[in-house]
N, C-alpha and C positions, 0 to 999 in steps of 0.2 A: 593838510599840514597842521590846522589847527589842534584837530582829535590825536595827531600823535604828540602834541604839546600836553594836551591835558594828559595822555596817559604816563607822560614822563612827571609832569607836574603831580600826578595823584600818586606815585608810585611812591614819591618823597614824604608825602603825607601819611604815608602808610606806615611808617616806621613808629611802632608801638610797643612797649615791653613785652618781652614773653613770655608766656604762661611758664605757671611757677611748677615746680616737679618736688612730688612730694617724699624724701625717700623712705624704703622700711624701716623699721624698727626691730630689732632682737633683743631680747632680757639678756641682758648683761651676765647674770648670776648664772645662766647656764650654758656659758661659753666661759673654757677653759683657755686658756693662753699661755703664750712661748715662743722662743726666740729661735731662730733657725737664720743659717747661713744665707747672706744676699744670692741669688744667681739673675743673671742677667742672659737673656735668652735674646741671640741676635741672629738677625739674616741679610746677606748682603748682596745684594741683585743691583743693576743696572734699572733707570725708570722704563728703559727704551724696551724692556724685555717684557712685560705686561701690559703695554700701553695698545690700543686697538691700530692708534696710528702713529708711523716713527716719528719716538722723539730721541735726541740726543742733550746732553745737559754733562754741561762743565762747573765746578764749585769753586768757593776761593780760594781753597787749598791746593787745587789743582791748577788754579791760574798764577799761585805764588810760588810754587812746585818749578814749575817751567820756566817762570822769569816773563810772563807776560807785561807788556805794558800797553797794549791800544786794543779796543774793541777787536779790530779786523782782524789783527794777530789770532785773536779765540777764535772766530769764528773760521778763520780757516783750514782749524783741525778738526770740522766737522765733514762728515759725510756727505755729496752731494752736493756740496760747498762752489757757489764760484765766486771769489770777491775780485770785482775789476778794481786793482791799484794804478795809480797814473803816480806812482812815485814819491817819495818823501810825507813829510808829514802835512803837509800843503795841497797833497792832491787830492783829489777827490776818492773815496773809496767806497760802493755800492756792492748789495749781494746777491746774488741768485741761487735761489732753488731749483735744482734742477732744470736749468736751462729754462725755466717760466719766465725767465727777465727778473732785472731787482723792482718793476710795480706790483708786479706778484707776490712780493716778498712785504710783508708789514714786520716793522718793530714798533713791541710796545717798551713801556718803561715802568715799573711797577703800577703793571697791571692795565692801563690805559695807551692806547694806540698813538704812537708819534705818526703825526702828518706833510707831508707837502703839497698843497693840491697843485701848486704850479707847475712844477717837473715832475711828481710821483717818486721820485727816488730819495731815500733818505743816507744821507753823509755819513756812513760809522765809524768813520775818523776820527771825529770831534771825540767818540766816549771813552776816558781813561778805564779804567779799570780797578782807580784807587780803593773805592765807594761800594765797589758790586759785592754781591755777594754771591749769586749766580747767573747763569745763560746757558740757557733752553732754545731750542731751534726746536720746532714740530712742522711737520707737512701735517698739511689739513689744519685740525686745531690740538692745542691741548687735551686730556678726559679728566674736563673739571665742569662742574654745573651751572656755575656762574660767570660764567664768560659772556663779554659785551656780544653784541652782534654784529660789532668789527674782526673780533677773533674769528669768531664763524664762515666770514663770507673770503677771510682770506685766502690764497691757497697752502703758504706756508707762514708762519710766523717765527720773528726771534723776541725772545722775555729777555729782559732784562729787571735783574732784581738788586735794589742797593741794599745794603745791611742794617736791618734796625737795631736799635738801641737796646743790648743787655750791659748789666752789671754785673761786678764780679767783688767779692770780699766786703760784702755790704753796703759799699760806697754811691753814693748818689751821682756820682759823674764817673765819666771818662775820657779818656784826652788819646788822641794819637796827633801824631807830627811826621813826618817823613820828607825827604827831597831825594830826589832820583836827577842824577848827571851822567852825561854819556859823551859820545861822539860828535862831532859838527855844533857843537855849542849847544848841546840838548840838557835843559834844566827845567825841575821842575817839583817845586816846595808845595805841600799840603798840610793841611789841617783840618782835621776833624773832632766834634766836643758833641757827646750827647751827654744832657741832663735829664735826670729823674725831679717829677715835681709832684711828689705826694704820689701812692697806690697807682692810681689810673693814668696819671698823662708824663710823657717824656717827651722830648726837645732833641731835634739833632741837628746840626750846622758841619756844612763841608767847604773848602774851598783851596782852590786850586790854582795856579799860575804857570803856563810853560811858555819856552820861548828855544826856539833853535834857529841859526843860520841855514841848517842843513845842505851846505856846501859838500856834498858827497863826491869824493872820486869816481869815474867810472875811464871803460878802455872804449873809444870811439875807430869803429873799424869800417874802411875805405876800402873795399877789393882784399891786397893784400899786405896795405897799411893801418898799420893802429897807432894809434895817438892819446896820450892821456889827456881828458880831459876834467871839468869840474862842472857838476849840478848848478844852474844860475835860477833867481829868481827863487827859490826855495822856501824862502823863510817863513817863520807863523811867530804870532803872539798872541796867548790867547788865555781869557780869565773865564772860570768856570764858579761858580754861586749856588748852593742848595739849603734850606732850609727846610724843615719837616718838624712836623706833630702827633704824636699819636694819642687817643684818648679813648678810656673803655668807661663805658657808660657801666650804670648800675643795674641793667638790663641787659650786660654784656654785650652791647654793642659797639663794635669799631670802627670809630671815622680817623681818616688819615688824611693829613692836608700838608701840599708840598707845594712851594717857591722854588723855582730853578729860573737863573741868569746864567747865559754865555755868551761870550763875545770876542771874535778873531780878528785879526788882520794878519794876513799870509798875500806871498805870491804865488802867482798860478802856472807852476814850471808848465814849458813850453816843450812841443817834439825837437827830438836833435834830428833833423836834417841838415845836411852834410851843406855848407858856406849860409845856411837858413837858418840857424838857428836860435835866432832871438828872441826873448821869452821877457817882457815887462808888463803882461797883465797882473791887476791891483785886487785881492778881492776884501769886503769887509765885510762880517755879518752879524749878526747879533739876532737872538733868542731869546725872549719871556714868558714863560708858563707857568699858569698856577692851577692847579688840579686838588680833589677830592677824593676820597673814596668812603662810604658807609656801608657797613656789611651789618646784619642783623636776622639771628632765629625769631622768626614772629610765632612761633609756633613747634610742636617738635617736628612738625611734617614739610614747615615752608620757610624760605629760607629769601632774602632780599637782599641782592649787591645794588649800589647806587653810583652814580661814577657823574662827576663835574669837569669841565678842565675849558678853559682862557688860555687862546698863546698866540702871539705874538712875534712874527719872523720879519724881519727886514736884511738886507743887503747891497751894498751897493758894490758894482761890476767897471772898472777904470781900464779902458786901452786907449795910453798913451799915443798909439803909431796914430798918423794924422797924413798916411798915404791918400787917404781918399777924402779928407774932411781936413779942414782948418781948426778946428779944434778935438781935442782927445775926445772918443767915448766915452759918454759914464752913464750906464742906468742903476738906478735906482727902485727898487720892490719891494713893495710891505703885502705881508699876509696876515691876515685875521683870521681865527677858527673860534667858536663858540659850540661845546663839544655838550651833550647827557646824554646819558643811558642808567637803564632801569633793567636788572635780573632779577626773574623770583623764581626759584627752586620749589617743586612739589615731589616730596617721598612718599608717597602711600603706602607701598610696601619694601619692606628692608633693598629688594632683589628688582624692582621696577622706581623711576623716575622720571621726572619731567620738568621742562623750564621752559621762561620764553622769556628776550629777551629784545628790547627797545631803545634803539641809538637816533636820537636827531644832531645834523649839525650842522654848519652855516658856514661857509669858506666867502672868503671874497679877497680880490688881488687888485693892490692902487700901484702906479706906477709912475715915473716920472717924465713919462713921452706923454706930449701930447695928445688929444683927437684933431687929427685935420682931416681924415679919408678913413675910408673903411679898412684900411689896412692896417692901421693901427690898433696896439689890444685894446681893446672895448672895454676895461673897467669889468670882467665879469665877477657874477655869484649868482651863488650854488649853494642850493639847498636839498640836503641828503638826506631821503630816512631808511633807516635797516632793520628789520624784524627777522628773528631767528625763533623756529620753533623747535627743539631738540628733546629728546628720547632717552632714556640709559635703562638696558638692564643686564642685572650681575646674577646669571642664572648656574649653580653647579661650576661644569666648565666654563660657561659661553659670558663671553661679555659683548655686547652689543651698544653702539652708539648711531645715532640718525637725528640729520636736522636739515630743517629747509629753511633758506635764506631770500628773504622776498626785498628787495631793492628799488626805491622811488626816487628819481631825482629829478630836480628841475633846476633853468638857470637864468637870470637876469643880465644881461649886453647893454652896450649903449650901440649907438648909431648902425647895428647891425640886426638882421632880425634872430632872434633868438632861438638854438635847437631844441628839438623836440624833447618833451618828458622821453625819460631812460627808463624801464620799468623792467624785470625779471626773475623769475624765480629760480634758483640754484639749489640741487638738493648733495645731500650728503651721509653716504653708508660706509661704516667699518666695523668687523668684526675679527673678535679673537677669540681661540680654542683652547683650551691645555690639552692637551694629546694624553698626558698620562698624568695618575695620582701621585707617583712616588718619586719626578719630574718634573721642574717647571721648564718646559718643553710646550711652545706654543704656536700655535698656525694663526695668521693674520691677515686681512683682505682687505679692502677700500677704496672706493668710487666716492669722487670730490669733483661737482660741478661748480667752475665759478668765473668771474670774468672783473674786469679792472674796467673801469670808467676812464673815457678819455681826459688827460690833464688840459689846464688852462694853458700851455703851451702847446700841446697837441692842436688844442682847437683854435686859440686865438693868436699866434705867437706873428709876428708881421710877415704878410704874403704866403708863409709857410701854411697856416695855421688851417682849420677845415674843423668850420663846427658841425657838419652834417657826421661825423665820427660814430659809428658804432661801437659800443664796446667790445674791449679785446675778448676773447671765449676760452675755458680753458678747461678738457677734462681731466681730470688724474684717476690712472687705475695702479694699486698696489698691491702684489702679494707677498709675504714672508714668511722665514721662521725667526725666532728667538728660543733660545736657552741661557740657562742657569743654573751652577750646581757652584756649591759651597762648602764648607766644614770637612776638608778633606786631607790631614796633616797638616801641612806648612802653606796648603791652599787654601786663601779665606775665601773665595768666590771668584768666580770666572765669568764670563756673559758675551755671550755670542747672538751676534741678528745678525739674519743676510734679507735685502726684499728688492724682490724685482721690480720695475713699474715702466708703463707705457701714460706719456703724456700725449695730448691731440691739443694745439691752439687753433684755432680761428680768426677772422678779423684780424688778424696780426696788425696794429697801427704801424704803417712804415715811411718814411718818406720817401716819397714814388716822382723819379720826375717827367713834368709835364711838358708844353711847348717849349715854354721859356725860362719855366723857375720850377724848383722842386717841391712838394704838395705835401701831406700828410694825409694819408687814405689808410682802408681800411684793406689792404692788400695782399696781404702775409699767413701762411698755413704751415703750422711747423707740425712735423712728429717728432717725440723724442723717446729711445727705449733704453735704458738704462739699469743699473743694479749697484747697492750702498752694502759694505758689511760692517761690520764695528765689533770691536772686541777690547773688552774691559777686563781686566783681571788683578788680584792683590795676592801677593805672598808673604809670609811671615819668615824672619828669620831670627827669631827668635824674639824675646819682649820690647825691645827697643828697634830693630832694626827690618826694615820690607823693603820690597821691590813693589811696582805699581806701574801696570804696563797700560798702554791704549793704542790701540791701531784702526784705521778706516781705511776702505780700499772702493774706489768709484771708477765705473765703467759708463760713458756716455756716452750716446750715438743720437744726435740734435739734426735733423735734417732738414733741408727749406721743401718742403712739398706746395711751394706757390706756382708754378707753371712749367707744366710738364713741357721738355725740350729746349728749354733755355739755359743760360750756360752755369748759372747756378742753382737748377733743379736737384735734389738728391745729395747736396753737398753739408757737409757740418756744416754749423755754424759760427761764427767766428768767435775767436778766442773759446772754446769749448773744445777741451783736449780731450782723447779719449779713457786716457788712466789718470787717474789721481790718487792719491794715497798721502797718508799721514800716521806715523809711528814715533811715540814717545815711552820713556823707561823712567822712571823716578826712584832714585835710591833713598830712604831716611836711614839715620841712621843717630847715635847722639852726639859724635863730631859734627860731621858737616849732610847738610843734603847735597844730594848731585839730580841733576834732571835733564837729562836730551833729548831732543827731539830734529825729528828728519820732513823734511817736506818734498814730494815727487811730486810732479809735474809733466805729464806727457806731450807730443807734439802736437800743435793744434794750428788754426793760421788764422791769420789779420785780417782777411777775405773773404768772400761769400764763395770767392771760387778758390777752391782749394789747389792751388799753382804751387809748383813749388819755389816761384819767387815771393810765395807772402806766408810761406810755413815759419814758425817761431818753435825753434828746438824746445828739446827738454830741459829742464833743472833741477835738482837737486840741492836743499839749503837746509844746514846744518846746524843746530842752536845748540849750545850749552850755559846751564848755569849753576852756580852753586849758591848758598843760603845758610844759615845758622839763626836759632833762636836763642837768645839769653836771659835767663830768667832770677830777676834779683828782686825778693822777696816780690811785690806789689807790683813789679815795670816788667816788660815784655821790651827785648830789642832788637828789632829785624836788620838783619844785613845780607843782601846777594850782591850779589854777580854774575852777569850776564854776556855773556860773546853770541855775537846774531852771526850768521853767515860764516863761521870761521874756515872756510876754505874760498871764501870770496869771491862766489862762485857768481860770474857778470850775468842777467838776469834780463829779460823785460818782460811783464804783462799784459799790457798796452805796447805796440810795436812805436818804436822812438821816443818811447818813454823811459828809460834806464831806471832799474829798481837800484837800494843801494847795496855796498858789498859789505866788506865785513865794520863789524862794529863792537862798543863795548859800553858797558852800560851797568852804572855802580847805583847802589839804594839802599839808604839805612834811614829806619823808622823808631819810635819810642811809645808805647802805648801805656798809660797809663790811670 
């Protein structure tokens, strides 16, 4: 561990100006000049249509277009998408690719990898959308060269990117303000101030406030009784803090350094079971991270990203009921990470590349339970290192990427004896063709070996927990096509990918039960074969006015291959419905914008064993919004309107979970 300290520690050392470039010279006197008409020569393709491995990627305009307000909203007009909602804005919300589970699934945050090592799942609830400026989903990784070797080793990632700091009409600031009110007591006032401070360095500051009851109607049905009832326990309040810096050196080197606070309190709605139904778990949490980023041409051939980041989670967990104890539950968890990595980029020639790429980090989880027995979590840490060695070349047609991801981890217990170093190599091939010159028309392939380390609750969590855990295994194979054609009348560009793919896990960590209590082993063997299409397209109608279409269509077939002959051998798996699909339409125009959007949802079931007392129908949910921008002299003033669900269509994701019905949802902003 020490030698990967020094290579992170010498990597930072390294950042040196970069050689200077001399340019030509021409005599003046024998160049003739003239003025000739501007043209602007564009092409408008999708990223997902060239990329070796699928990506999809939503902008701000497209999130402002729809009337989006919560992370999970976005993310579930993606391909391949499974977000588990448990309801309101209080519940928990997690995502899956592809049926790999949401540990498979890492989100970063401009640019650096959000963590949990306790549970492995990360909350997309918590992120508004005020701030973003986009969100990129890729299976595999991104095709960029400086990526940590957390991107690498994942098997799908989601980016999240917030909006930096431009000026507009020479002024040194800018100011926006906004509040969004809705339904069930949904409020939520922002502001954001970036400043310019001299040439090279700008300042940006966000901050956010919401708070809802989310007391939602829903129909509670009994045989061939229904009942109206109301969402309990619902509620959240919660403060969101971001500060940022940016600075360019005189060697044109960019460090970015960001402060983010957040901090909830919500109830954690309950299952409606029928005379069951009581719901008064408390939860509280709060977030602080502070991160880096330094990027720098040391050279014109070599290239060094740098990455810092400190965070800070705690939470504490309240049940009141006191059937089995004298006084309520309450735990209590802090996690600490101490995160760096180190990228250097080598170009030798225009058409071949290479990188490599060095993360160390340090997790550790204190708690509020005592040690009196070994059954209690043992205080662990964990210490991680990731080495990515990666490839790129851009030959003619063929674009090729490959990297191999080499994994060390070890961990420190108390009173228990400690599992084994975790060591493994995972490697990674994609490739893509152009089929034709006069065509971007392209074939695309991909094999992505990787696997997830068991969480501090996997292995320590009380009685359940099983530090002998293997890690989970996961291979991914992809084939596709992508096209694009553009400039064609009132057609600006169109974009079509369809890709197949066949998943294999292994080691599936499952909770298996044992004599007398249920266990965490390594027991589970999933296939899953599946297919994503996505279809992008813009039309002009004339100078002011288009249409802007998007659709995705997923077929999933997730099945338990863990023991042959038992009752749920060969079954989906739960909640993985076999169609999904997402289409939306965007009208501009200079009156008003319009934007719908449909969400389909196929049947799928609660159960490992697909019965048909635990199938959960289909749905269909409906959004419209509409938007106008007003523009007086210097000020920008945003106003929509939004209806969710407008046919109210009663809904669950989670079975006894009730999602909400219809709703509406007003926003006016002032940027200035």
């Amino acid at each position: 561990m020490k030698n990967v300290s020094l290579i992170i520690a010498g990597a930072w050392c390294a950042c040196f100006p970069a050689l200077g470039m001399h340019a030509a010279t021409i005599d003046a006197d024998t160049v003739k000049t003239g003025k000739i008409d501007e043209v602007v020569v564009t092409e408008r393709f999708s990223p997902n249509v060239t990329a070796t491995k699928p990506v999809q990627l939503m902008n701000k305009a497209e999130i402002e277009a729809l009337g989006l307000e919560n992370l999970s909203d976005a993310v579930k007009k993606f391909a391949g998408v499974n977000v588990r909602d448990y309801g309101g804005l209080g519940g928990m919300k997690t995502v899956s690719v592809r049926n790999l589970g949401a540990h498979h699934t890492a989100v970063s945050y401009d640019g650096i990898t959000i963590s949990n090592t306790q549970a492995g799942q990360i909350d997309i609830g918590r992120y508004s959308l005020d701030n973003i400026q986009s969100i990129a989903l890729a299976v595999g990784n991104e095709d960029e060269p400086l990526l940590s070797a957390r991107h690498y080793a994942s098997a799908a990632m989601l980016a999240i990117e917030t909006e930096r700091p431009h000026f507009d009409f020479g002024r040194s600031y800018a100011v926006k303000a906004g509040i969004t009110a809705g339904s069930w007591g949904y409020v939520k006032p922002s502001v954001r101030w970036w400043q310019r401070l001299g040439k090279r360095t700008a300042l940006s500051a966000f901050a956010s406030f919401l708070r809802s009851d989310g007391q939602y109607p829903f129909t509670l049905t009994n045989v061939s009784e229904k009942t109206k009832e109301k969402r309990r326990n619902t509620d959240i309040t919660a403060w969101q803090g971001e500060l940022n810096a940016y600075h360019t050196f005189r060697n044109d080197g960019q460090l970015d350094v960001k402060a983010s606070w957040y901090r909830s309190e919500r109830g954690l709605p309950g299952s409606i079971i029928l005379y069951a139904n009581r719901s008064d778990e408390r939860l509280e949490d709060e977030e602080f991270f502070a991160q880096a980023t330094y990027a720098q041409a040391l050279s014109r051939t070599l290239r060094l990203k740098t990455r810092l980041k400190y965070v800070h989670s705690w939470n504490r967990y309240e049940d009141p009921r006191t059937e089995y104890n004298t006084t309520p539950q309450v735990d209590v968890d802090r996690q600490d990470e101490y995160y760096g990595s180190a990228a250097l980029a080598w170009q030798p020639l225009a058409w071949l590349g290479f990188s490599v790429a060095e993360d160390l980090f340090h997790n550790r989880l204190n708690t509020n339970i005592p040690i009196k027995n070994n059954d209690d979590l043992p205080y662990p840490r964990r210490w991680t290192s990731l080495t990515a060695l990666s490839a790129r070349l851009r030959w003619q047609r063929w674009k090729a990427d490959a990297n191999l991801v080499g994994t060390y981890a070890t961990e420190e217990v108390q009173t228990i004896e400690a599992p084994a170093d975790r060591k493994r190599l995972s490697p990674t091939l994609s490739v893509s063709y152009r089929l034709t010159h006069s065509e971007m028309l392209y074939a695309r392939a991909m094999m992505k070996s990787t696997f997830r380390l068991p969480t501090f609750t996997d292995c320590y969590y009380r009685r359940m927990g099983n530090p002998s855990l293997n890690p989970e295994k996961a291979t991914l194979y992809d084939i596709g096509l992508t096209w694009n054609i553009g400039g064609h009348g009132v057609l600006k560009y169109l974009s079509v990918t369809a890709d197949g793919y066949y998943n294999h896990v292994t080691d599936k960590i499952v909770a298996y039960p044992t004599t007398y209590i249920w266990r965490m082993a390594n027991f589970g063997k999933v296939e899953a074969w599946g297919a994503d299409v996505t279809l992008t397209s813009e039309i002009g109608l004339g100078q002011r006015m288009g249409l802007t279409l998007y659709a995705t269509y997923s077929y999933q077939s997730a099945k338990n291959k863990t023991t042959p002959g038992s009752n749920t051998y060969d079954q989906q798996l739960p909640y993985t419905p076999w169609h999904n699909a997402n289409a939306s339409i965007t009208w501009r125009s200079p009156w008003v914008n319009v934007g719908y959007s449909l969400t389909y949802c196929g049947k799928r079931y609660s159960s490992e064993q697909n019965k048909s007392e635990y199938k959960l129908d289909p749905y269909i949910i409906n959004d419209l919004t509409f938007s106008r921008d007003f523009h007086l002299r210097h000020t920008t003033i945003h106003a929509g309107l939004t209806l969710n669900n407008i046919f109210n269509e009663q809904y669950d994701i989670i079975i006894y979970y009730p999602m909400p019905g219809r709703s509406i949802r007003a926003n006016i902003s002032i940027e200035l």
